[in-house]
N, C-alpha and C positions, 0 to 999 in steps of 0.2 A: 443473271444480272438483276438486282434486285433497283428499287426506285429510283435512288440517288445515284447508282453508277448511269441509269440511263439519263437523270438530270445533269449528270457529270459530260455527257456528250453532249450536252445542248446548253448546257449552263452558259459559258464564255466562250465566246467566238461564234461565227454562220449565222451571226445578224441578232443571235440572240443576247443578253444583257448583259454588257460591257461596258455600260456607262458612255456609252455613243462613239466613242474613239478610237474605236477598231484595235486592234493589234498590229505589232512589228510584224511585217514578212515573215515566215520559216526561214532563218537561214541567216537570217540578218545578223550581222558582227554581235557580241555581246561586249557591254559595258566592262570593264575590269573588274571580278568579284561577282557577277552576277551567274544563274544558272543556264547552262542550255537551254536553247528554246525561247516560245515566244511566252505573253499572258497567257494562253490556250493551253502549251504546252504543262507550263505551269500549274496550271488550274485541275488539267488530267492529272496529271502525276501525285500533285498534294491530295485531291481526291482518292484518286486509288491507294496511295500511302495511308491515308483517313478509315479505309474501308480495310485495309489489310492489319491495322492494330495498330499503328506507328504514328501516334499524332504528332509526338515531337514535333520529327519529320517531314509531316503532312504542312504543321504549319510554318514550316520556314519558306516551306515553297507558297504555301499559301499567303503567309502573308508578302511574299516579292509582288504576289499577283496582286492584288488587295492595292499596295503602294500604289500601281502602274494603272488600274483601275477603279480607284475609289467608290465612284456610283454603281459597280455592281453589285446587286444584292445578291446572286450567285454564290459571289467569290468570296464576300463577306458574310454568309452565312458557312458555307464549308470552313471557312478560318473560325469563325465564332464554334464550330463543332468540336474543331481540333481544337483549340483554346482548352474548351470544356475538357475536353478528355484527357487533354495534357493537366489538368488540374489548374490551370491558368483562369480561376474562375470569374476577375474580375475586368479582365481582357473581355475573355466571353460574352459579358453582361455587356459589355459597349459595344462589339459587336452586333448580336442580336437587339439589344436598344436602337442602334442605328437603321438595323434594316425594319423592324417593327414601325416609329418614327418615318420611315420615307413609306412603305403600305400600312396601314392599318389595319389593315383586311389579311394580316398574313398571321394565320395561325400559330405556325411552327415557330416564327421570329417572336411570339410574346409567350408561347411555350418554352423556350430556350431563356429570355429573359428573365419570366418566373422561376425556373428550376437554378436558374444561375444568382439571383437573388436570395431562395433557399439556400444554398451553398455558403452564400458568405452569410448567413445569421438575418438578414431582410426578410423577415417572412410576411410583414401588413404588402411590403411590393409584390413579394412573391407572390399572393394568395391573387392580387388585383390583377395581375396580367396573366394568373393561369386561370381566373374565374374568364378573361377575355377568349384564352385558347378555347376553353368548354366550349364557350355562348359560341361560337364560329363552328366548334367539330365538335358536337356535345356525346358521338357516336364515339370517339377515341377513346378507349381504354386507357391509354397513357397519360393521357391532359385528365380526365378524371382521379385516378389516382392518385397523381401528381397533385392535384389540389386538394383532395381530401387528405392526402400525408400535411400539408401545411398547412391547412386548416385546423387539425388535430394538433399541430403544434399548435398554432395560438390560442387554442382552447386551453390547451394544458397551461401554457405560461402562463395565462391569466384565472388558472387555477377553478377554470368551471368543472373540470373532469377528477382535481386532483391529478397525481402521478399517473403516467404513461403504465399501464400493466400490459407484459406480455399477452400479444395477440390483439392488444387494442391498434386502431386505424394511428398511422402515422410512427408505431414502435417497430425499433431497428431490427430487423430477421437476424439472430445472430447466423454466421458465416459456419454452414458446413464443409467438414474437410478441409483441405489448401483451392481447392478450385472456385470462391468466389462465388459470388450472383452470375446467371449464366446472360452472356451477352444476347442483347435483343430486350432485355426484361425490361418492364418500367421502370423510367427512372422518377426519382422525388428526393426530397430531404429524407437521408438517413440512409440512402444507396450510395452504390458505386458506380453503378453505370449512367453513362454519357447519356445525355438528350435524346430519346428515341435512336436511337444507332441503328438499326435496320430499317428505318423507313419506312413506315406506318398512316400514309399522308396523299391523297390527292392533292397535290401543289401545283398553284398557277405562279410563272413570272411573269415583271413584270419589266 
């Protein structure tokens, strides 16, 4: 069980951050349309859904949860991951915007904000809330990375470097074979992989 499945047990519900309003009982009737289960229930399953490859999925569940608990940062950063990884990257950025905005002190929420502004072509944002992630976890390989890829683009844009040459910082690894960047790798502008997807992070809730 790697970070997030264990934060997945604690995320939502047993006092921990749910936005203060507890959850329905187990068990309790369901609305017409709605899924099995309670926010809890909800919150495990789009998690593990998230964790098994399926973000679609992850976030349909996750966002029920999200709806029903708004103020948790939890539930809204798991939906903000699926987002991401379902390619929903401007979902994403309001998510992780929201939960960065309510902690400031949360590295991973202004990690996620930066990489999701790289995505959509925002790199002066992107470069300002992954230079935040550094300054907080300046030890993280991935928050490094991640900025020095967007940094290197807006160098190039604005034509201090000239053209990107293969092998320069921030130029796209062409894709060997069918199998893709291998999951877990850094992510940044010009990947394919999701926000730190395995978990790479001492994270406090709040």
């Amino acid at each position: 069980m790697d970070e997030r499945d264990e934060r997945a047990d604690d995320g939502a519900g047993g006092g921990a951050d749910t936005g203060g309003g507890g959850v329905a009982p187990s068990g309790q009737q369901q609305r017409s349309g709605e899924p099995e289960g309670d926010v809890y229930d909800w919150f495990r399953r789009g998690a593990r859904l998230l964790a098994q490859g399926n973000p679609a999925a992850a976030e349909q569940l996750l966002a029920r949860a999200a709806a029903a608990e708004p103020d948790s940062r939890s539930i809204r950063e798991a939906l903000a991951r699926a987002q991401f990884d379902a390619g929903a990257f401007a979902a994403a950025l309001e998510n992780f915007r929201t939960v960065a905005l309510a902690d400031p002190s949360d590295d991973y929420a202004q990690f996620g904000w930066g990489v999701a502004a790289a995505r959509l072509g925002d790199f002066e944002t992107s470069a300002e809330h992954l230079a935040l992630a550094v300054a907080m976890r300046p030890e993280n390989d991935h928050y490094r990375a991640a900025l020095r890829q967007t940094r290197a683009t807006l160098a190039a844009r604005a034509g201090a470097f000239g053209p990107l040459l293969p092998g320069a910082p921030g130029y796209p690894e062409p894709q060997v074979g069918a199998e893709g960047p291998v999951p877990g790798s850094a992510a940044g502008p010009g990947t394919t992989a999701g926000p730190e997807p395995t978990g790479d992070r001492d994270r406090r809730d709040g």
